[in-house]
C-alpha positions, 0 to 999 in steps of 0.5 A: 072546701067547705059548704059555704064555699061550694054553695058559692060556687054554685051561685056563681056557675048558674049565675052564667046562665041567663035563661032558666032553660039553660040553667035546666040543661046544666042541671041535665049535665050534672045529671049525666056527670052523677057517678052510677052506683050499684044495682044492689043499692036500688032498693026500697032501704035506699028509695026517698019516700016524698019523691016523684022519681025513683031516688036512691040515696047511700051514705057511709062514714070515712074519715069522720065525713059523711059521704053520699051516692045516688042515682035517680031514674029521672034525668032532672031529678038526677042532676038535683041530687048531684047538687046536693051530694056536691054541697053536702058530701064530705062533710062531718055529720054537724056540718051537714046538720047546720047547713042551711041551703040558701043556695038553692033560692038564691040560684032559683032552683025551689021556685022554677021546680014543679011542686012535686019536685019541690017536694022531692028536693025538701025530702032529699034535703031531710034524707041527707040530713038525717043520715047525717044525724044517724051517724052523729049520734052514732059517733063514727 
């Protein structure tokens, strides 16, 4: 599936919820639903600088995409990152590096985010896509 085609998906289930609260509360799900990884993984080499909560990001190369894991000691925060690992997992590195994520304006995601978190979502975006510029110049 490609990026354009999950961020879509996206719009469509948080257009289902008329009141931000609700919306809150599926990102809490996503949260619950993002799968654990392993303790050795939370480290300060796997830790986002520029976020609030504690952020652990990983990614490996398989079969020329990029693959994402994470895990968060903030539930909100937990259920972001799910969000982006939903979107720009399993894709190759030039996918990930061309995708422009207006899928989170257009569900509201960036205006109902405290500035921290704001700003803990735009360094998850740069974490993502710079892994993904690592492996591209690495050519795996």
């Amino acid at each position: 599936m490609s990026i354009e085609e999950i961020e879509n998906q996206l719009v469509e289930e948080f257009g289902l919820f008329d009141d931000w609260m609700d919306k809150y509360n599926y990102i809490i799900e996503m949260g619950n639903s993002l799968p654990v990884i392993d303790e050795k993984y939370k480290t300060d080499k796997y830790l986002i600088s520029g976020c609030q909560s504690k952020v652990w990001l990983l990614a490996e190369m398989k079969d020329g995409n990029v693959i994402f894991k994470a895990d968060s000691d903030a539930i909100i925060t937990k259920g972001i990152v799910n969000i982006l690992i939903r979107v720009l997992s399993n894709q190759s590195p030039d996918n990930i590096l061309n995708a422009n994520l207006d899928f989170l304006d257009k569900i509201g995601l960036k205006e109902h985010l405290s500035p921290t978190r704001s700003n803990g979502l735009t360094s998850m975006i740069k974490q993502m896509k710079l892994y993904a510029l690592v492996f591209k110049t690495k050519g795996n």
